[in-house]
C-alpha positions in Angstrom: 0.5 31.9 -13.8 -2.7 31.4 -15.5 -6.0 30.7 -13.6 -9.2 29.1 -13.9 -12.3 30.9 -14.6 -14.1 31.1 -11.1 -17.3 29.5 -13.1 -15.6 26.8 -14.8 -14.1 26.0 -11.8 -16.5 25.0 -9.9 -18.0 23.3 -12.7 -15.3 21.0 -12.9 -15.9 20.5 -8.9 -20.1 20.2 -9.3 -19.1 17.2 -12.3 -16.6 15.7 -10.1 -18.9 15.3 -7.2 -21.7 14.1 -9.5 -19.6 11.2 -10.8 -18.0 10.8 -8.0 -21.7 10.1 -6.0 -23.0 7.8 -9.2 -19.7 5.4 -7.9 -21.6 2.5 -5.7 -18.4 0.3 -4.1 -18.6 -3.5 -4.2 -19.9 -5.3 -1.2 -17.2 -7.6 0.9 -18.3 -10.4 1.9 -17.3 -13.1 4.6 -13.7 -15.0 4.9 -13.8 -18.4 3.0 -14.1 -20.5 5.8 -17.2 -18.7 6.8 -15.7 -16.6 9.7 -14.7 -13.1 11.2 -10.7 -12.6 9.8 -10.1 -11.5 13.2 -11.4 -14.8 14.8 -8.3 -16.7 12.8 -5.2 -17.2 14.0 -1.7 -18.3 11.9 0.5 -21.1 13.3 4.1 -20.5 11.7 6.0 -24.1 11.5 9.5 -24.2 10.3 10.1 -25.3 7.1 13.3 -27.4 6.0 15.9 -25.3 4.3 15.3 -27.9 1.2 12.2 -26.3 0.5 13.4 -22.8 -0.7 13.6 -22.4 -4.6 15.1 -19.0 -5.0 13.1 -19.0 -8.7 9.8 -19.3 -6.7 9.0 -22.5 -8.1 8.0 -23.8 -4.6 4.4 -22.0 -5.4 1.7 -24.5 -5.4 3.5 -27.3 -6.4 5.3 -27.3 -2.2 4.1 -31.1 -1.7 7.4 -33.1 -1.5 7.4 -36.3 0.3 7.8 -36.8 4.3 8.0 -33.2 5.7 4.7 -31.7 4.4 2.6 -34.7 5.4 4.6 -33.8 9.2 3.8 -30.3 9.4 0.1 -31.4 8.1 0.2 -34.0 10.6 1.3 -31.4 13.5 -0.9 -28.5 12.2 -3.6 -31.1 12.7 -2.8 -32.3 15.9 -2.2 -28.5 17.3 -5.7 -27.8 16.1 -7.4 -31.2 17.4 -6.0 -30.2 21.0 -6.8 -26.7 20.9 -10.3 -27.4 19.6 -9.3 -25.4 16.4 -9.9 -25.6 13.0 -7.8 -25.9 10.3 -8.4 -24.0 7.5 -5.5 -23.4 5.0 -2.1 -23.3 4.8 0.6 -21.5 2.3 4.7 -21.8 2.4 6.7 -19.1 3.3 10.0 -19.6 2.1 11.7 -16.3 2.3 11.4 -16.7 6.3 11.5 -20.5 6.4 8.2 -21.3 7.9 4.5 -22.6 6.8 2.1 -20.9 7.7 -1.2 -23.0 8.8 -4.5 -20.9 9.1 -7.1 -22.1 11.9 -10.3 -20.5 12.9 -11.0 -20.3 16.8 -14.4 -20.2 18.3 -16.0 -17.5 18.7 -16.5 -17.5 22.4 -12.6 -17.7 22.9 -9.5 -15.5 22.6 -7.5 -15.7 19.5 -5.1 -13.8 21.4 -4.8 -16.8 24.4 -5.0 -19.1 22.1 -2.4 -17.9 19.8 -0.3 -17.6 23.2 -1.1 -21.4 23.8 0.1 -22.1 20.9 3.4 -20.6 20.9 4.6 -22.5 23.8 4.7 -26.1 21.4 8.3 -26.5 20.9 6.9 -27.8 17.5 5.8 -23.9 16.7 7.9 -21.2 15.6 5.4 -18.8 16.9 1.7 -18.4 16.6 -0.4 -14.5 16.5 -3.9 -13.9 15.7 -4.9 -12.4 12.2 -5.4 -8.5 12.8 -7.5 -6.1 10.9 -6.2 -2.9 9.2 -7.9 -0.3 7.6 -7.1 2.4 5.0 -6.6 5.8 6.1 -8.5 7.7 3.5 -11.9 10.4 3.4 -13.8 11.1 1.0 -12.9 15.2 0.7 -15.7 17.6 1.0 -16.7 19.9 -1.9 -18.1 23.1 -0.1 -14.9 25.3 -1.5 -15.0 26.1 -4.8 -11.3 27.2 -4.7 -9.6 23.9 -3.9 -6.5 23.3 -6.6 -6.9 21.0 -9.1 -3.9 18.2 -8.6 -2.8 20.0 -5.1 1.2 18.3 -6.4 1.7 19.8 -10.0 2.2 22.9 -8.4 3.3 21.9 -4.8 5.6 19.6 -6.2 6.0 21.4 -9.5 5.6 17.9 -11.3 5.8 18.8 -14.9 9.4 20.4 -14.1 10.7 16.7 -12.0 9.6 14.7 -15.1 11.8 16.5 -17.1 14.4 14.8 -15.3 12.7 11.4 -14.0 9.2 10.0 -14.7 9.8 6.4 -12.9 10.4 5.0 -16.1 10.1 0.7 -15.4 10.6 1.3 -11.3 9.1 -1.4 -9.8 6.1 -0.5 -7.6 3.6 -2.2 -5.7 0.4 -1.3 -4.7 -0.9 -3.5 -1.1 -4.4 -2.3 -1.3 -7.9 -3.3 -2.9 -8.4 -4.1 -6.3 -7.3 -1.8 -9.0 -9.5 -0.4 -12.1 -6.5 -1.4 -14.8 -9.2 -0.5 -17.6 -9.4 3.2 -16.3 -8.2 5.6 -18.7 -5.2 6.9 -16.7 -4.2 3.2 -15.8 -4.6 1.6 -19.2 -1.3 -0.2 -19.7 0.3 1.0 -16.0 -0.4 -2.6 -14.5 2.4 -4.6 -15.5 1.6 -7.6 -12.6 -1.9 -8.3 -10.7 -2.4 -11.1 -8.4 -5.9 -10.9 -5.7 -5.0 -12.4 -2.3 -8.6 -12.3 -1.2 -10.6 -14.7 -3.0 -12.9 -14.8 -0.8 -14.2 -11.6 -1.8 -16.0 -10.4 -5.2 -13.8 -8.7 -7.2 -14.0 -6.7 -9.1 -12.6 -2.5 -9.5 -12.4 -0.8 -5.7 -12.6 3.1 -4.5 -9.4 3.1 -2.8 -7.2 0.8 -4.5 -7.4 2.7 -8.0 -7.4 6.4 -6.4 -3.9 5.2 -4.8 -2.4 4.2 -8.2 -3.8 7.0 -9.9 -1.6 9.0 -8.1 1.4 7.3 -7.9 1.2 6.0 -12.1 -1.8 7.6 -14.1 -0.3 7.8 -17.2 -0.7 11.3 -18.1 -1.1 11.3 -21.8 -4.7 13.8 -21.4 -7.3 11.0 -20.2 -7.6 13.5 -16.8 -4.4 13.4 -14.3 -1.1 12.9 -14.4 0.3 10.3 -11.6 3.9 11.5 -9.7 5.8 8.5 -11.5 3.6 7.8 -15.1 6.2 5.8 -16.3 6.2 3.4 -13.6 5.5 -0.1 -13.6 2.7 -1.3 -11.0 1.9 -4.7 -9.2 -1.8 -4.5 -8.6 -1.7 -6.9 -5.2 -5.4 -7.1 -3.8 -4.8 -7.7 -0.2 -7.6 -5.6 1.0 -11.5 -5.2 0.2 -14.2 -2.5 0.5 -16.9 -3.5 3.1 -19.8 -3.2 4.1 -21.5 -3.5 0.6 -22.3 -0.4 -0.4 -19.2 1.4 1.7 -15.8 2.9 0.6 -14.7 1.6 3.8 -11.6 -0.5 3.0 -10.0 -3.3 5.4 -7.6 -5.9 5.3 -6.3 -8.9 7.3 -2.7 -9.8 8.6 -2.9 -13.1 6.3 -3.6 -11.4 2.7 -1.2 -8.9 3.4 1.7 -11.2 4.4 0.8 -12.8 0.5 1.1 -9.9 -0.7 3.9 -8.9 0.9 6.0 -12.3 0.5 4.9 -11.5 -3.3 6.0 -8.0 -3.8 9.9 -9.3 -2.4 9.6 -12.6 -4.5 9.3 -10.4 -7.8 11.7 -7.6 -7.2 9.7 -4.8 -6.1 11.8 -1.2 -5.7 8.5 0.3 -4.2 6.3 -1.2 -1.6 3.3 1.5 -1.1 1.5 0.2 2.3 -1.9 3.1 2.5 -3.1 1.5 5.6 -2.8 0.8 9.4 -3.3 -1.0 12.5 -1.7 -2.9 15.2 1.8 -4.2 15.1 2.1 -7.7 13.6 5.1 -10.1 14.1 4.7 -12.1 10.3 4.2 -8.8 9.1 7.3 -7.0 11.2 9.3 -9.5 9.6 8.5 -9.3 5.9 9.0 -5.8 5.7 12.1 -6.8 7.2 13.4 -8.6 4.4 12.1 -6.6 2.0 13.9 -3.8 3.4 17.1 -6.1 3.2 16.2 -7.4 -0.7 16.7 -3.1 -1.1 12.9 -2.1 -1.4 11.3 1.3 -0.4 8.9 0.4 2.1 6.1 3.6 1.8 3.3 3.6 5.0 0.5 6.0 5.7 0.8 7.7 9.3 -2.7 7.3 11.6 -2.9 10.8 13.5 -4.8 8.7 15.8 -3.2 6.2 17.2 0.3 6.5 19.3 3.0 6.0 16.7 1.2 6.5 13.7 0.2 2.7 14.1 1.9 0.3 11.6 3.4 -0.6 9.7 4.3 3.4 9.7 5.9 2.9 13.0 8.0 0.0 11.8 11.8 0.9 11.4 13.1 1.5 8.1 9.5 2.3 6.8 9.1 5.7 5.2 5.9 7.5 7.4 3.6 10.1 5.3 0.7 11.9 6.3 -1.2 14.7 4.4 -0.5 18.4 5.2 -1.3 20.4 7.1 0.4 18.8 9.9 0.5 21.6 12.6 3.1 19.5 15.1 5.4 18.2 13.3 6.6 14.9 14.4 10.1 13.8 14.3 10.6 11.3 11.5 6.9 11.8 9.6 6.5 13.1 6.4 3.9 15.3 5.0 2.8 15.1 1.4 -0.5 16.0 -0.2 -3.1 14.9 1.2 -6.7 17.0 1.0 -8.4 17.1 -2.1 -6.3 15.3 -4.8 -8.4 14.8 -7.8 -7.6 10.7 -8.6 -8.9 7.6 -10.4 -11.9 6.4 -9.7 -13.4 2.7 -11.0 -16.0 3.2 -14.0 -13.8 5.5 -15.7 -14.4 8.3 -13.3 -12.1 10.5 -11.1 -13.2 12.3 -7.8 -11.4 14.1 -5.2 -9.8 12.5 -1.8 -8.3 13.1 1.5 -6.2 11.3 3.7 -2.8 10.0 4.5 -3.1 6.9 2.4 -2.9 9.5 -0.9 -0.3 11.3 0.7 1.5 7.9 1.0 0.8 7.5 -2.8 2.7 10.6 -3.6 5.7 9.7 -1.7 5.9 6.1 -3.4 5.5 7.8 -6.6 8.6 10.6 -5.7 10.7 7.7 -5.1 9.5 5.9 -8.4 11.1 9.3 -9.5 14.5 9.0 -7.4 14.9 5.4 -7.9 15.0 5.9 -11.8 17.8 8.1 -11.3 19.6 6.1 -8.8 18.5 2.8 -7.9 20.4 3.1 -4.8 18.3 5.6 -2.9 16.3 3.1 -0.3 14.3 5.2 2.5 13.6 8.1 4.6 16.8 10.1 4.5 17.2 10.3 1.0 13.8 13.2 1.1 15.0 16.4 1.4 12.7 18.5 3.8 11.2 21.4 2.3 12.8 23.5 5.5 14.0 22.7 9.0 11.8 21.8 11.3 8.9 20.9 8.9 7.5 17.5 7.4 6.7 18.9 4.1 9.3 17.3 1.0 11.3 19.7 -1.2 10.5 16.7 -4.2 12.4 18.9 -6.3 15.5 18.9 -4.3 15.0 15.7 -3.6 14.9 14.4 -7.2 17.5 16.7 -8.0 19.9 15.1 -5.4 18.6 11.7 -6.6 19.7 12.5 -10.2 23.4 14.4 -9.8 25.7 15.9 -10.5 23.6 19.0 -10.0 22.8 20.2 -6.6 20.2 21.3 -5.0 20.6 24.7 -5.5 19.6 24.2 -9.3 15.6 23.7 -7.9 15.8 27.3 -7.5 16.3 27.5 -11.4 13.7 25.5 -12.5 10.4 27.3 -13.7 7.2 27.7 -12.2 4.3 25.1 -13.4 1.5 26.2 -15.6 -1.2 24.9 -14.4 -3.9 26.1 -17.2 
């Protein structure tokens, strides 16, 4: 196996580090209607069946006759009585409700109110907006020995896309906005939609590392993503804030849009590098998309009992970053610590975190799905050994692909990775 000089090495580290400090994040900024996210709450009415158009034409044209002006009508009253105020609202078809946005003041519970609210027999049910955040570090650069693309050889990638590269799999990206002018993206975003208008946009740290790895096209710009022949839907629901921070949060609301989205337009691959508190509107979307056949890919919080969601959700596929040194039952570890990735401006830097580690999984089931589009979630990752969260990805591509079994990963040849 050839090596890298020890010199040029950590040249390659000192110049990553460089660009990677030049990088200055966009600032957020505040919701539309001038308030905290978490101060909001959503009030889900029930739509009449009428109302769904399996072709999506519903969109922003959903203003036909009687029952709109009545849900209006009762969104407004709700938010008279409460002493709410109503802000937006946008159709949900796929689970039969509208949902109407209201802010409540700030010296009151969204929580009680959201509780007063679900007792109107005119509600479906009502739950504050909640806050998630990415789980990703910025990885430190005191070892000059880290490996360059910790997968390629982990994961022995340039063997697996001799037998899959993702080629048109369907995947979307639920983060911040993506850099689809970087070199190793150019021509990977087939879809892009921003679900947070409220917020500049513009290219975001976390957002573009997370695609890099899961679709960077690999054609010698700098890395080469898990599944470069994928297709990505760069959904914005998330935004970097405070201005000048790579610290990346998003709201229950723009991740239900994003969500409803990603199931609208046939997504195989739903990447989710992110977490927080269990949501109901959420709960059920990932419900459905689960049902419509999707892959439903969420990074695990060590932190919080569960892993926090929407890792903790059923049928969702949990990931952290190794080393994990307890292995829980149903988590799965994938890299995690220093992955060289996509950075905006053209740049690429090196990361840490379950949310990457996520990445990689979403992109080894790109991979699988390619080979059979039948492969859905956790049980079709073959573990690496018993008793251990790491992913044999060759075995598991291998069993993806057929008729060959597993015992063929033994034959395949070491990567090269000079």
């Amino acid at each position: 196996m050839a090596r890298f000089p020890r010199n040029l090495l950590v040249g390659v580290i000192i110049c990553l580090a460089a660009v990677g400090m030049a990088f200055a994040a966009p600032s957020g900024a505040p919701p539309p209607d001038g308030g905290d996210p978490s101060h909001r709450v959503l009030v889900l009415l029930r739509l009449a069946p009428e109302h769904f158009r399996p072709n999506g034409a519903y969109g922003d044209s959903y203003d036909d006759g009687l029952t709109r002006g009545a849900l209006r009508r009762t969104a407004s009253r709700l938010a008279r009585e409460h002493g709410l105020t109503l802000v937006d609202d946008w159709p949900m078809p796929l689970l039969g409700v509208d949902c109407f946005i209201m802010t409540v003041p700030a010296d009151r519970s969204p929580d009680k109110e959201a509780a007063l609210l679900s007792r109107d027999p005119s509600v479906a049910w009502s739950q504050p907006v909640k806050v998630y955040h990415t789980q990703s570090g910025v990885a430190a650069h005191d070892d000059s020995l880290f490996r360059v693309q910790p997968a390629a050889l982990e994961w022995r990638l340039a063997d697996l896309h001799q037998i899959a590269t993702g080629r048109n799999v369907s995947v979307a990206v639920i983060d911040s906005m993506i850099e689809r002018a970087h070199p190793d993206l150019v021509g990977q975003v087939a879809i892009a939609r921003d679900f947070v208008p409220g917020h500049p946009a513009g290219p975001e740290t976390h957002g573009t590392g997370v695609a890099g790895i899961i679709a960077a096209r690999g054609e010698g710009a700098g890395i080469v993503g898990v599944a470069p022949r994928a297709r990505l839907m760069a959904l914005r629901a998330c935004w970097q804030s405070p201005p000048g921070s790579a610290h990346t949060i998003c709201d229950s609301l723009s991740l239900a849009e994003a969500l409803h989205f990603a199931i609208e337009h046939n997504a195989q691959v739903i990447n989710l590098s992110l977490s927080g508190p269990p949501d109901p509107l959420l709960g059920k979307l990932i419900d459905v998309a689960l049902a419509h056949g999707a892959t439903v890919v969420g990074a695990y919080d060590r932190d919080v009992a569960g892993g926090g969601f929407p890792a903790s959700h059923l049928g969702v596929v949990a990931v952290t970053e190794e080393p994990m040194e307890t292995p829980t039952a149903g988590v799965y570890c994938a890299p995690g610590r220093d992955v060289p990735t996509t950075q905006p401006g053209g740049r690429w830097f090196l990361v840490n975190g379950s949310s990457y580690a996520a990445a990689h999984v979403s992109g080894l089931f790109a991979l699988m799905r390619e080979r059979a589009p039948h492969v859905r979630g956790a049980l079709a990752l073959v573990a690496a050994r018993r008793g251990v969260c790491a992913i044999d990805a060759c075995a598991s591509v291998l069993r993806a692909a057929g008729p060959c079994d597993c015992a063929c990963a033994r034959k395949v040849s070491s990567i090269d990775p000079g």
